[in-house]
VEXVEXRO-543371 format. One line per field, with one value per residue (C-alpha): residue number from 0; residue in one letter; chain; z, x, y. Coordinates in steps of 0.5 Angstrom, whole numbers, always signed. Each point is the difference from the previous one (the first is absolute). Layout:
kese <- c(NUM/...)
sedren <- c(a/...)
sepa <- c(A/...)
up <- c(Z/...)
east <- c(X/...)
north <- c(Y/...)
***
This chain:
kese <- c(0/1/2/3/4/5/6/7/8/9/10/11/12/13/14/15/16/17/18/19/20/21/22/23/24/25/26/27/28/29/30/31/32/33/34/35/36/37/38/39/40/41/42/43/44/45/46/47/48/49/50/51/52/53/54/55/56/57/58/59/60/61/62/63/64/65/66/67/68/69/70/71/72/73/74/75/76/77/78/79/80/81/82/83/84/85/86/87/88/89/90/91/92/93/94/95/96/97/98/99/100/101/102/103/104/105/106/107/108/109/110/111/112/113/114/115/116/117/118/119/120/121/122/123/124/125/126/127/128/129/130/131/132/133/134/135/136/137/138/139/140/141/142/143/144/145/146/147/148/149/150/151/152/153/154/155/156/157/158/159/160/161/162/163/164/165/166/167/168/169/170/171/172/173/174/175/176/177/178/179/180/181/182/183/184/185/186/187/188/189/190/191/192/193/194/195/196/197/198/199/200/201/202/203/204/205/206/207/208/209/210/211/212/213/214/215/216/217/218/219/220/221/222/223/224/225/226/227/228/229/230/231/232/233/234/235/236/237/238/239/240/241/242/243/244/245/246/247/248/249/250/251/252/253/254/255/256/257/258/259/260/261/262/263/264/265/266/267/268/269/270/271/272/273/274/275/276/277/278/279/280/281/282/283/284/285/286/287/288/289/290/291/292/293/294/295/296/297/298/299/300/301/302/303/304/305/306/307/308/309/310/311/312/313/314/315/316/317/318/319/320/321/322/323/324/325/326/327/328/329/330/331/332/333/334/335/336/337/338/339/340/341/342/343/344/345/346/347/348/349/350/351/352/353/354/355/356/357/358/359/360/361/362/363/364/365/366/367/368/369/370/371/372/373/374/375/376/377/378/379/380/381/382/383/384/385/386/387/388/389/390/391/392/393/394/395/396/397/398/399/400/401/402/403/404/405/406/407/408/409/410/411/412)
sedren <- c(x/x/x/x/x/x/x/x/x/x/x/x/x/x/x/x/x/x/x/x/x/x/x/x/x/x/x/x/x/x/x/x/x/x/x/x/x/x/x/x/x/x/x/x/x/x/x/x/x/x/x/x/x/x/x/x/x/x/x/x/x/x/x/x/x/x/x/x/x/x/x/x/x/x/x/x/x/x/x/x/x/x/x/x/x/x/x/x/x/x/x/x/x/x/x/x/x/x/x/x/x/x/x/x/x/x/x/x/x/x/x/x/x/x/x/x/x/x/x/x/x/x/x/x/x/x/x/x/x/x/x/x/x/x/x/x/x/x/x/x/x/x/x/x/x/x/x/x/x/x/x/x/x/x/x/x/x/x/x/x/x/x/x/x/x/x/x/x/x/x/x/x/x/x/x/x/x/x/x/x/x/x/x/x/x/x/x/x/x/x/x/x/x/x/x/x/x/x/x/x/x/x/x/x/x/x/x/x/x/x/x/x/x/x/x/x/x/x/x/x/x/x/x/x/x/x/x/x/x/x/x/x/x/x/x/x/x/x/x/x/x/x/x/x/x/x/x/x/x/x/x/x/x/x/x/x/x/x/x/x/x/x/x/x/x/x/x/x/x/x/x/x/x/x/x/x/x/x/x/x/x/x/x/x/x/x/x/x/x/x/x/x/x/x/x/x/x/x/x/x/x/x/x/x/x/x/x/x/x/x/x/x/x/x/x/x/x/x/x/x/x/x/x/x/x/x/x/x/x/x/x/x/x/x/x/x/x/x/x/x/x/x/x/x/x/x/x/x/x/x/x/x/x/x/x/x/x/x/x/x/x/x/x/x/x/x/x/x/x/x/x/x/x/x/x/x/x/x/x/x/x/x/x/x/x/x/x/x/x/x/x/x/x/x/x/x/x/x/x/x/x/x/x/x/x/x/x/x/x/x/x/x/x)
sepa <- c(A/A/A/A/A/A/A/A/A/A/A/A/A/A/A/A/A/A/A/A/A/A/A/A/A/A/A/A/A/A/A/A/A/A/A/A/A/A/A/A/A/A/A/A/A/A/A/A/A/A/A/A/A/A/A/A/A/A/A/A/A/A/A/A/A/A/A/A/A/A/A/A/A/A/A/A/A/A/A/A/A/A/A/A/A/A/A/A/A/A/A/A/A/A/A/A/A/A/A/A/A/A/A/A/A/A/A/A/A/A/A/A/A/A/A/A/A/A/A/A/A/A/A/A/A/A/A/A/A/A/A/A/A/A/A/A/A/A/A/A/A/A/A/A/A/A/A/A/A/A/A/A/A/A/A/A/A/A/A/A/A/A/A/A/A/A/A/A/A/A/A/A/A/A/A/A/A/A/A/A/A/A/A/A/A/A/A/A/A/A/A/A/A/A/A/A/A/A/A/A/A/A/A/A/A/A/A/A/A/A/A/A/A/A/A/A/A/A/A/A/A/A/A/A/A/A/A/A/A/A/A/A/A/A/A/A/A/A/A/A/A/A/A/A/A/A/A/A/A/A/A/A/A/A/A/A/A/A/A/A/A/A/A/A/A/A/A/A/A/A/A/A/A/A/A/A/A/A/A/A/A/A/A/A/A/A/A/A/A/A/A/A/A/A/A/A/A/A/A/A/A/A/A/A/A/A/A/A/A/A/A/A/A/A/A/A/A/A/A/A/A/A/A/A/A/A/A/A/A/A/A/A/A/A/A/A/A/A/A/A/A/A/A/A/A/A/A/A/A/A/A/A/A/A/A/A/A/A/A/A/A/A/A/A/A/A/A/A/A/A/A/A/A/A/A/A/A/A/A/A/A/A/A/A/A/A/A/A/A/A/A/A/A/A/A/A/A/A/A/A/A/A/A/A/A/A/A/A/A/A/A/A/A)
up <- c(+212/+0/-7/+4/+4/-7/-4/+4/+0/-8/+1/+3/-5/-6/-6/+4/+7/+5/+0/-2/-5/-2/-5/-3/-1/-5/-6/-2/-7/-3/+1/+4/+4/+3/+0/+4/+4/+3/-1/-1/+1/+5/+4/+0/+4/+5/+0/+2/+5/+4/+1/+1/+3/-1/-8/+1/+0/-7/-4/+3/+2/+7/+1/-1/+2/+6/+3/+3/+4/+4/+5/-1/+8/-1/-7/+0/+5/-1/+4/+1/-8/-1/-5/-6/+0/+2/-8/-4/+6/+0/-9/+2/+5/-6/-5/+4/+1/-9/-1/+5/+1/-6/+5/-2/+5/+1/+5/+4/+5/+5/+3/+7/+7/+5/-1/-1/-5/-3/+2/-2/-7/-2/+2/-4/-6/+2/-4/-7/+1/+2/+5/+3/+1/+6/+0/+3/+5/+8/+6/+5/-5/-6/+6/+1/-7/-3/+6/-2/-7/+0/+5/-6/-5/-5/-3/+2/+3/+2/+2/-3/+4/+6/-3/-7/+6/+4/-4/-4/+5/+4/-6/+0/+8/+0/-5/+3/+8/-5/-3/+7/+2/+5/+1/+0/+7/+4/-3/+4/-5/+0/-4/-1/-2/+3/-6/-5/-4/+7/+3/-5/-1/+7/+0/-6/+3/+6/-3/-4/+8/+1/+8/+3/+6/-4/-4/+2/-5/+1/-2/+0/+8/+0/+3/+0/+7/+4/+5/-6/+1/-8/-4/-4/+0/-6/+3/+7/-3/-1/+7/+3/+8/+1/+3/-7/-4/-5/-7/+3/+6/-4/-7/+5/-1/-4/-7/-5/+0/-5/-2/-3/+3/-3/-4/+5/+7/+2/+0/-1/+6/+2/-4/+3/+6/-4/+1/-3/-8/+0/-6/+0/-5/+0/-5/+0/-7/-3/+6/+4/+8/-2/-7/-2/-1/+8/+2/-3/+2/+7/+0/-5/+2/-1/-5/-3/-3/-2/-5/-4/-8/+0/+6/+1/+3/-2/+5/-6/+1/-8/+1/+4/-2/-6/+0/+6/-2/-6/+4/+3/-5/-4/+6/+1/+7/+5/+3/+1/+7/+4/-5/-6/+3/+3/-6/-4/+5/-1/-7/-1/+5/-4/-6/+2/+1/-6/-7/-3/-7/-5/-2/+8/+0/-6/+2/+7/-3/+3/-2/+6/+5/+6/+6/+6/+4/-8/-3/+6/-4/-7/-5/-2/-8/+2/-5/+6/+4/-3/-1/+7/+4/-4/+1/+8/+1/-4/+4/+6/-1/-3/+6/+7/-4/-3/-7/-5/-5/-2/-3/-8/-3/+0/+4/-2/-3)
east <- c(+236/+7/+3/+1/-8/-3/+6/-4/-6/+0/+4/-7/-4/+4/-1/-5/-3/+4/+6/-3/-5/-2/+4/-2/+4/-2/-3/-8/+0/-5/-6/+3/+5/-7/-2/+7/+0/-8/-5/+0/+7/+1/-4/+5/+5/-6/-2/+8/+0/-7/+3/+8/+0/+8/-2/-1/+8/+0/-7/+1/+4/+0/+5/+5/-6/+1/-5/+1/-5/-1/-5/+4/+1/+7/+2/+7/+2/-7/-4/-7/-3/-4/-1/+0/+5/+5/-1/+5/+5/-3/+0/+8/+1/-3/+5/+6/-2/+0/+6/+4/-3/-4/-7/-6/-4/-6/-2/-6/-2/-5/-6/-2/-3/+3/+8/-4/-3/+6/+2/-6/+1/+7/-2/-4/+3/+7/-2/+2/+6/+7/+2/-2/+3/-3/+2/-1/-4/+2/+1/-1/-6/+5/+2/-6/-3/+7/+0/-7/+1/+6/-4/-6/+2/+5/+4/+6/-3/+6/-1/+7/-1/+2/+4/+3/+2/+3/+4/+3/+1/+4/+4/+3/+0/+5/+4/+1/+2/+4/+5/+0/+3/-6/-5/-8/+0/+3/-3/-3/-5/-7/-5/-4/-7/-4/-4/-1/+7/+3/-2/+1/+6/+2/-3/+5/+5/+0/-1/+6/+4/-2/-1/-8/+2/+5/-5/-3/-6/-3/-7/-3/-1/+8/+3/-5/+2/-3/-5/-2/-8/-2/+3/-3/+2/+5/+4/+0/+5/+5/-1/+7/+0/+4/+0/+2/-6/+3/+4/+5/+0/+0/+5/+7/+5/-6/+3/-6/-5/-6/-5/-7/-4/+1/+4/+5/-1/+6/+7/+7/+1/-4/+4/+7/-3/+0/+6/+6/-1/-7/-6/-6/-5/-4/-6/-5/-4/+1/+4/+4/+1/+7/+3/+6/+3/-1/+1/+7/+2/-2/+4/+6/+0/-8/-3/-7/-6/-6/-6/+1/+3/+5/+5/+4/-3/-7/-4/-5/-6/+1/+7/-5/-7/+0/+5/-3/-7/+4/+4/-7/-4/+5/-1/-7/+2/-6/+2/+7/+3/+6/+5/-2/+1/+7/+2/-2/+4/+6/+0/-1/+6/+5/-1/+1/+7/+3/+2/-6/-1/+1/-8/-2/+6/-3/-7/+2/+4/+6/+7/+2/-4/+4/-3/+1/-3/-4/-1/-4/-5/-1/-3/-8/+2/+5/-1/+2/-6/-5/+4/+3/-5/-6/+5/+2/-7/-3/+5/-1/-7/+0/+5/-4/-6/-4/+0/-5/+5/+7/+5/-1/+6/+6/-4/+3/+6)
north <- c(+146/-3/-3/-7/+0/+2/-6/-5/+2/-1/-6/-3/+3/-1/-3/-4/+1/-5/-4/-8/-3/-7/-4/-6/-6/-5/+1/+3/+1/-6/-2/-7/+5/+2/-7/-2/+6/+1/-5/-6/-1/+4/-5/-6/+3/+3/-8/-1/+4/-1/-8/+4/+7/+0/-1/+8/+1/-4/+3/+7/+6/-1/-2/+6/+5/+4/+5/+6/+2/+6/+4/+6/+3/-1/+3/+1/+6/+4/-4/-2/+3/-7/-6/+4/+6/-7/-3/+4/-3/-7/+0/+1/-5/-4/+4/-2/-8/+0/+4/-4/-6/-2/-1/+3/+3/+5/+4/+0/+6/-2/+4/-3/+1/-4/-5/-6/+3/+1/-6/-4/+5/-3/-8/+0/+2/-2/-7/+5/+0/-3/+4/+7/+6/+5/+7/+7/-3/+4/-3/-3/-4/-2/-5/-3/+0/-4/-5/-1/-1/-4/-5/+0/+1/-7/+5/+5/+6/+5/+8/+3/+6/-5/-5/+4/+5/-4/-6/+6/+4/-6/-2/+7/+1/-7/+3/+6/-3/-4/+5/+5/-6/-3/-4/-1/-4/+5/+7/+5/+1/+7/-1/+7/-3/-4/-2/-7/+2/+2/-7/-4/+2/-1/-7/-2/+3/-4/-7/+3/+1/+6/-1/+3/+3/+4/+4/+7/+1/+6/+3/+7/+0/-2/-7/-5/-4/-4/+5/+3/-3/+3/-6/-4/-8/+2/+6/-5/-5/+7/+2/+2/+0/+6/+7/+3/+4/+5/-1/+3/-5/-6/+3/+1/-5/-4/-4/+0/+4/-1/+5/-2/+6/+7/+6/+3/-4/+0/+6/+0/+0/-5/-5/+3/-4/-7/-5/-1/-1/+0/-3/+5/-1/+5/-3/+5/+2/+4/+4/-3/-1/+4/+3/-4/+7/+2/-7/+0/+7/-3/-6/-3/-7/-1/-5/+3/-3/+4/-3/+6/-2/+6/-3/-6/-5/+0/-4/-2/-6/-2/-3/-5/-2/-1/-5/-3/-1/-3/-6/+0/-1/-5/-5/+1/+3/-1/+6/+5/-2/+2/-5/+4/+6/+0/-5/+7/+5/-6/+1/+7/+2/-5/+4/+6/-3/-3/+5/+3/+0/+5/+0/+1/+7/+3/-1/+5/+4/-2/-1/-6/-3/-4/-3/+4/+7/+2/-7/-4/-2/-2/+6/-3/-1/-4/-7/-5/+1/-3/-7/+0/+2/-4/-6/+2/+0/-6/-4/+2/-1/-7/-2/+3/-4/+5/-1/-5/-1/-1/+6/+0/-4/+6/+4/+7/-2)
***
């Protein structure tokens, strides 16, 4: 067993089994704490919020708690292992909205027969919260099930595999086509993964100007075109009406490529095929499409990003949602929509451009830190996330009418 499998394996165990517990937030040490806390007290904000449901945000937790839930058939890379083997991923996801956006969460794991299941499972529940985080779910029925609880639900529901992925992803794209002196508009762009995170991240990047019929997504069978009669209603929106069919074809002289498949997909010589100063983010994890060390003994002119922590540019979700449920939650957000999201890509990029504090290079190990082919993208402990990009995004919502109630007087000053 190598010495880090067995470090996280005492990590979880240790000195308590999991990663998350309950605290309490007032005081339960007397006879009248009691009183006060459950029975009779407790029935006076009950009564409140029978004749006013919006009271719950006052007398309970709602308000700043997130549910992240799973059915486990999409667990990080490792596939369809079910609801119960996805726990210690969902009690993490709950451990990084408290440590970087102060949110209470819990995680639910979810047994069902059908999607409607799931679905219906979630509605019912979602009441509980103020906002839920749904993970680790495969495609195509993570589409279908988010759209269904967005239209059932009152309450932000945000699948992060598809969003996180994307918004951090078009923050650092935009940042990058930037230093290597082009533009998003007239990319020619591959995306390797035909996924909800390769999705998604399409989809963004076209409302940030990316151009549809510049983007040859590839799936297992290779180039998803329009005589391709095996696509479902997803992949169809990517279907490039084109003679070409094979990675080889469709990298050369290709700007960007953006890999969210597999470990070692694509070789040297197939980024020697790609444009001038080209981006490649390689996403997959834990092993990449390409290693940054072969990707750059190929080419020397190249802007990497992989997901993985020990390389530049790190593509990494926590540098989005917790600081967008923030926002979200703040305003009372109904839902997450497309303003929140590029307001979120906008303000991550733009801190990737200014001076980094000294806490921020000590945290990476790094002596400097300067906007350009190894900086494109904000390092996760950095402390301006959480209050620019709560703030982007609670602004965002309360402009495109999605928020119930005004920003707090000095909101995240």
């Amino acid at each position: 067993m190598s010495d880090f499998r067995q470090q996280a394996l005492n990590y979880h165990a240790e000195p308590v089994p999991g990663k998350i517990s309950i605290e309490l937030t007032k005081s339960a040490e007397t006879a009248k704490d009691l009183a006060l806390a459950y029975s009779p007290g407790v029935a006076e904000p009950v009564r409140e919020i029978a004749a006013n449901p919006a009271d719950a945000y006052k007398y309970t937790a709602k308000g700043n708690l997130v549910a992240v839930i799973s059915n486990g058939t999409a667990i990080l890379g490792l596939g369809n292992l079910g609801p119960l083997a996805s726990k210690p991923v969902m009690e993490g996801k709950a451990l990084l909205f408290k440590r970087f956006a102060g949110i209470d969460s819990i995680d639910i794991e979810v047994k069902h027969r059908t999607t409607e299941d799931f679905i219906n499972t979630v509605e019912n529940i979602a009441d509980t919260f103020g906002g839920i985080n749904l993970e680790d779910i495969k495609a195509p029925e993570c589409f279908e099930i988010e759209k269904a609880l967005i239209e059932r639900c009152d309450i932000p529901v945000f699948h992060d595999d598809q969003h996180g992925t994307a918004i951090v992803t078009a923050a650092g794209m935009l940042n990058a086509l930037e230093v290597q002196g082009k533009n998003l508009h007239d990319a020619q762009i591959v995306c390797l993964g035909a996924g909800a995170a390769a999705i998604a991240c399409m989809e963004l990047l076209i409302k940030c100007g990316a151009q549809r019929e510049h983007i040859y997504m590839l799936d297992r069978k290779g180039v998803i075109h329009t005589r391709r009669d095996d696509l479902n209603e997803y992949k169809e929106l990517f279907a490039n009406n084109t003679d070409k069919r094979t990675l080889q074809d469709v990298i050369a002289e290709a700007d960007v490529f953006v890999g969210v498949s597999g470990p070692d997909l694509i070789t040297a010589d197939d980024l020697k095929l790609m444009a001038d100063k080209p981006v490649v983010f390689a996403c997959s994890n834990p092993d990449p499409e390409i290693s940054p060390d072969v990707a750059h003994s190929a080419r020397n002119d190249l802007i990497m990003a992989t997901g993985r922590s020990d390389f530049p540019n790190q593509v990494n979700n926590v540098l989005c949602f917790p600081f967008i449920f923030r926002g979200a939650l703040d305003v009372r957000a109904k839902t997450i929509n497309d303003e929140m999201k590029i307001a979120a890509v906008n303000a991550i990029r733009s801190i990737a451009k200014e001076a980094v504090p000294q806490e921020v290079l000590q945290a990476a190990g790094v002596d400097s830190l300067e906007f350009g082919k190894d900086y494109i993208i904000p390092k996760p402990m950095d402390p301006r996330l959480l209050p620019r990009v709560a703030r982007a995004v609670a602004e965002a919502a309360i402009a495109s009418g999605v928020a119930r109630i005004a920003l707090p007087e000095n909101y995240m000053q």
